[in-house]
Backbone as CSV, one residue per row, in Angstrom:
resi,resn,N_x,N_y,N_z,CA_x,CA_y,CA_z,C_x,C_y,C_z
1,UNK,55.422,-137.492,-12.539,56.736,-137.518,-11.940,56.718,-138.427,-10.708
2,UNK,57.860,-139.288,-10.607,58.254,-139.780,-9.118,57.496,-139.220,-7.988
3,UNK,57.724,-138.077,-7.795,57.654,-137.277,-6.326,56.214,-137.545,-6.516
4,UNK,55.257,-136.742,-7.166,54.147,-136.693,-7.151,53.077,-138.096,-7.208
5,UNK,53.675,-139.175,-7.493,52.687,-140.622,-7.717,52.173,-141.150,-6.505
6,UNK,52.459,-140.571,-5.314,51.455,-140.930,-4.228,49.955,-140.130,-4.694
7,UNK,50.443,-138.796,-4.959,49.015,-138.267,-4.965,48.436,-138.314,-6.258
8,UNK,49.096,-139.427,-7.511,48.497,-139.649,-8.484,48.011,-140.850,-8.127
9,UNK,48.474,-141.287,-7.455,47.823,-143.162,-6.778,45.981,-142.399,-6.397
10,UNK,46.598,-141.576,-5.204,45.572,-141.200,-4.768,43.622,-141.073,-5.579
11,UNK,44.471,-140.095,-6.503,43.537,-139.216,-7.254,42.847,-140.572,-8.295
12,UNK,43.877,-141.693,-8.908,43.798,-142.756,-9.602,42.330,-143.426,-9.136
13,UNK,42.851,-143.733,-7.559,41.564,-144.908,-6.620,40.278,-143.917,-6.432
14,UNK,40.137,-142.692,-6.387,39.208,-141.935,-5.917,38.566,-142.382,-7.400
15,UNK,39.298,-142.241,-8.414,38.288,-141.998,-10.148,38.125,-143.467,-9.756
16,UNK,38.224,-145.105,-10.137,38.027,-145.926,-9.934,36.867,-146.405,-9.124
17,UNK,37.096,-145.803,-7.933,35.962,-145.873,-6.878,34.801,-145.210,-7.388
18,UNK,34.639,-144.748,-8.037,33.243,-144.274,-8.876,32.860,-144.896,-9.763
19,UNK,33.845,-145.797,-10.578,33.784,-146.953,-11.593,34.178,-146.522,-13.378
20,UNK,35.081,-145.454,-13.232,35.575,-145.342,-14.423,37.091,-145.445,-14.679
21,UNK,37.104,-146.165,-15.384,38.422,-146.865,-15.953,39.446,-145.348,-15.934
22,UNK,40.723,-146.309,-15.421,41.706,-145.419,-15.488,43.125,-145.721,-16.031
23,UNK,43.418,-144.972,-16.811,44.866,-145.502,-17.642,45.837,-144.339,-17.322
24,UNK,46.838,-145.193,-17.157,47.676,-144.320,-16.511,49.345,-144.042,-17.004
25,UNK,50.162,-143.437,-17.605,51.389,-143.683,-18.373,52.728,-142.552,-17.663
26,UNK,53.540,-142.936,-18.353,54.297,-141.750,-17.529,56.269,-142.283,-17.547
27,UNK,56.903,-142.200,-16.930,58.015,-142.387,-16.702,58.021,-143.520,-14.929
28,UNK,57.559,-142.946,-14.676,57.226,-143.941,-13.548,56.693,-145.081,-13.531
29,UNK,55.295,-145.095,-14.123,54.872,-146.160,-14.650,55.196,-147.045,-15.262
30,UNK,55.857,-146.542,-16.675,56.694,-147.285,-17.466,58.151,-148.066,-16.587
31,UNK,58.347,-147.481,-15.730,59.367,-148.036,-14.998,58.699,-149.344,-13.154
32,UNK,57.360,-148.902,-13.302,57.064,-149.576,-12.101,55.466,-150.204,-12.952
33,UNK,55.423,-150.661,-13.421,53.883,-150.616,-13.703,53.545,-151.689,-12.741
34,UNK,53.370,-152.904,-12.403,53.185,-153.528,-11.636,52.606,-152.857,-10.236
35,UNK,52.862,-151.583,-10.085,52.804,-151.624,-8.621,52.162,-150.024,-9.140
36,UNK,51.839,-149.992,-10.607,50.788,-148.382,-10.387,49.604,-149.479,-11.149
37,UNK,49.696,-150.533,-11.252,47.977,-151.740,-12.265,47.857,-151.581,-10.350
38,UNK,48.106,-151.529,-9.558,47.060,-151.665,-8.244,46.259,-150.448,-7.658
39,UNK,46.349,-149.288,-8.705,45.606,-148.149,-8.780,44.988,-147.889,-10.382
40,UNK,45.002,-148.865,-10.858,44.500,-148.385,-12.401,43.552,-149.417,-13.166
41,UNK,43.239,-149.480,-14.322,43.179,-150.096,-15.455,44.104,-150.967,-16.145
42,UNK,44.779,-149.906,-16.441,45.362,-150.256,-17.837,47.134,-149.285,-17.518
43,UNK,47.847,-149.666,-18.449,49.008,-148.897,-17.889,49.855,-148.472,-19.330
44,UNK,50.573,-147.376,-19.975,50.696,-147.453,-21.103,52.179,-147.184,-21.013
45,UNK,53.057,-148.092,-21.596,54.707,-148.417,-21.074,55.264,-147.033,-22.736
46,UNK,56.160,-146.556,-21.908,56.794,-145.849,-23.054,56.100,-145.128,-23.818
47,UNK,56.437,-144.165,-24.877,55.690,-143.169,-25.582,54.557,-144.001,-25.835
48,UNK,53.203,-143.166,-25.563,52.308,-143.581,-25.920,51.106,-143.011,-27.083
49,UNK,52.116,-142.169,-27.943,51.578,-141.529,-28.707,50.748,-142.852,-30.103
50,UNK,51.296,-143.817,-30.028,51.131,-145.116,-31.265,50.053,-145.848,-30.765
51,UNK,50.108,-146.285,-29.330,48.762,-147.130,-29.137,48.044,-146.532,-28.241
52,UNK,47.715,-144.675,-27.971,46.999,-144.440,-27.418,45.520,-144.647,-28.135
53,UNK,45.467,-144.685,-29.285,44.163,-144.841,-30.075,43.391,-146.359,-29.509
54,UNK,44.889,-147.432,-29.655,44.197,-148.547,-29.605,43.801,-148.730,-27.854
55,UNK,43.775,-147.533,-27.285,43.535,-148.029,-25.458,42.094,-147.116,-25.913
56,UNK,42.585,-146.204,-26.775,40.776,-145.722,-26.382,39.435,-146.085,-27.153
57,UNK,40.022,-147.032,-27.889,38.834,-147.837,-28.499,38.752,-149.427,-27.830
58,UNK,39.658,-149.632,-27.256,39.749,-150.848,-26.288,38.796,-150.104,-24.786
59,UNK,38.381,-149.124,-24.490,37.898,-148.668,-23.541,36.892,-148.490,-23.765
60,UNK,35.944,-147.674,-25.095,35.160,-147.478,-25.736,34.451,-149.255,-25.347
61,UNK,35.495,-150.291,-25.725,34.742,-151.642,-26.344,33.815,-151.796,-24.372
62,UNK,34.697,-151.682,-23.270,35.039,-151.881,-22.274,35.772,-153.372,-22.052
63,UNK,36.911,-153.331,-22.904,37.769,-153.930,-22.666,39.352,-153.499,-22.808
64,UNK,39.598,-153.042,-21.343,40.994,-152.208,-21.365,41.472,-153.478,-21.044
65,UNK,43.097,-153.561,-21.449,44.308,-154.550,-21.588,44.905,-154.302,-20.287
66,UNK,45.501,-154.853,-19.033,46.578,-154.274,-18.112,47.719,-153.317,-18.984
67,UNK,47.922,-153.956,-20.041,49.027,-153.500,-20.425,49.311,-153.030,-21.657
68,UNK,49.842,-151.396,-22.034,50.035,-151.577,-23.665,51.289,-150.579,-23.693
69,UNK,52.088,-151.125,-25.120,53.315,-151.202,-25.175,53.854,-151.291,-26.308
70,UNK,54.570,-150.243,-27.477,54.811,-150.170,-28.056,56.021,-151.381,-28.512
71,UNK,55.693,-152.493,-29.706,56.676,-153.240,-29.462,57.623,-153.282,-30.392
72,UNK,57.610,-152.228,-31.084,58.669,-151.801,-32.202,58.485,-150.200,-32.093
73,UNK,59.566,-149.167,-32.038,59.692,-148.083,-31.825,59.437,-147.994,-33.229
74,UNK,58.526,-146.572,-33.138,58.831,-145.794,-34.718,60.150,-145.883,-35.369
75,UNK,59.803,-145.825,-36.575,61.120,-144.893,-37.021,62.116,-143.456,-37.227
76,UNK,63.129,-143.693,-36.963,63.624,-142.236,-36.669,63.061,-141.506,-37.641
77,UNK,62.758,-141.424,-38.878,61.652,-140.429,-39.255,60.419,-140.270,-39.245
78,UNK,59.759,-141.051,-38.085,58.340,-141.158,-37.888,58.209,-140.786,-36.396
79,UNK,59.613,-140.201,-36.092,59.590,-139.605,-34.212,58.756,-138.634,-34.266
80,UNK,58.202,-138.585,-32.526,57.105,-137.452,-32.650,57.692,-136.378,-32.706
81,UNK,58.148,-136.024,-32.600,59.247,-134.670,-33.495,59.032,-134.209,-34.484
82,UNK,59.165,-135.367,-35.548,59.060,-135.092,-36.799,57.521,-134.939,-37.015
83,UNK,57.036,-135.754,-36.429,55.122,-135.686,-37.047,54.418,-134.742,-36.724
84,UNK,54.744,-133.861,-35.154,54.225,-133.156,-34.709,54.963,-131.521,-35.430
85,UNK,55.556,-131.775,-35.770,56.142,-129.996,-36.463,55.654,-130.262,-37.535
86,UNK,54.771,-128.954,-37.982,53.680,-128.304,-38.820,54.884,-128.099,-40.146
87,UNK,54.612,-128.877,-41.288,55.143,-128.565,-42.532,55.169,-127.322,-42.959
88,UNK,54.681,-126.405,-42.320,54.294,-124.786,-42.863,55.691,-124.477,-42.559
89,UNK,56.514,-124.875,-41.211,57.569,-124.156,-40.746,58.513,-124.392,-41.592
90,UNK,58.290,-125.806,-42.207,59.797,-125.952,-43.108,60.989,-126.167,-41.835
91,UNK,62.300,-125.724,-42.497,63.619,-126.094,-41.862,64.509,-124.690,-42.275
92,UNK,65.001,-124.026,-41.273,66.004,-123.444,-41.152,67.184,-123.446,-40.915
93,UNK,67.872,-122.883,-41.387,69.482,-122.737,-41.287,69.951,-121.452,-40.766
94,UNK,70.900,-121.700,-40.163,71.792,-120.019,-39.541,72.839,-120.141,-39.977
95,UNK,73.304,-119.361,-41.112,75.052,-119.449,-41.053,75.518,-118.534,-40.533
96,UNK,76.966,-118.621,-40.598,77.854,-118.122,-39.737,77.884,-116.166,-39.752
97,UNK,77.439,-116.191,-40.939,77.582,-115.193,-41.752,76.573,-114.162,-41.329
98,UNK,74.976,-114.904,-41.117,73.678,-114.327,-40.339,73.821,-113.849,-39.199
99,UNK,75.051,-114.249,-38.131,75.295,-114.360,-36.825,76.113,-113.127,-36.095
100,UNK,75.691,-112.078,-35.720,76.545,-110.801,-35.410,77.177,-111.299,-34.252
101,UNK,78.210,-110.356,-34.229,79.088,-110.686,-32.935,78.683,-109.229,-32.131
102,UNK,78.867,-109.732,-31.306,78.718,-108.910,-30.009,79.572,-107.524,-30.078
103,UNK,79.488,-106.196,-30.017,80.158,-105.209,-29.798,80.387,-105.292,-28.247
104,UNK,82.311,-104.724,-28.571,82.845,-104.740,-27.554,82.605,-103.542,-26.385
């Protein structure tokens, strides 16, 4: 969050200063990255559920990117929404009919 990115700056340079790569993503980031790459690695713009693999085998190599960035959004049926809900649950319906009304 906003409020809190001083003391994620913080916590960022302390890991760095020991010499391990730091990637960093978020709403903030994605909106400032320029100015959170002067506490980081690497910076991951927007959902980073698609190329978090490719930052952690780019890290693995030790070659993190400044920058990674989804450059075509999923598709609306490939949202993490959809991928992350367990096929067991299936899809429900409520009709009107299921729905008690309140005693007066």
């Amino acid at each position: 969050m906003t409020r809190m990115v001083a003391k994620a700056y913080r916590v960022a340079d302390a890991i760095r200063a020991t010499g391990v790569p730091v990637v960093m993503g978020g709403p903030h980031v994605t909106e400032m990255a320029d100015e959170a790459l002067e506490h980081c690695n690497a910076v991951a713009l927007g959902e980073a559920d698609e190329t978090w693999p490719e930052i952690v085998a780019d890290a693995v190599r030790g070659d993190l990117k400044p920058i990674y960035a989804l450059l075509t959004p999923p598709a609306k049926s490939e949202s993490r929404l959809s991928r992350n809900t367990p096929s067991s649950l299936g899809t429900r319906s409520i009709s009107s009919s299921s729905i008690s009304s309140p005693k007066p």
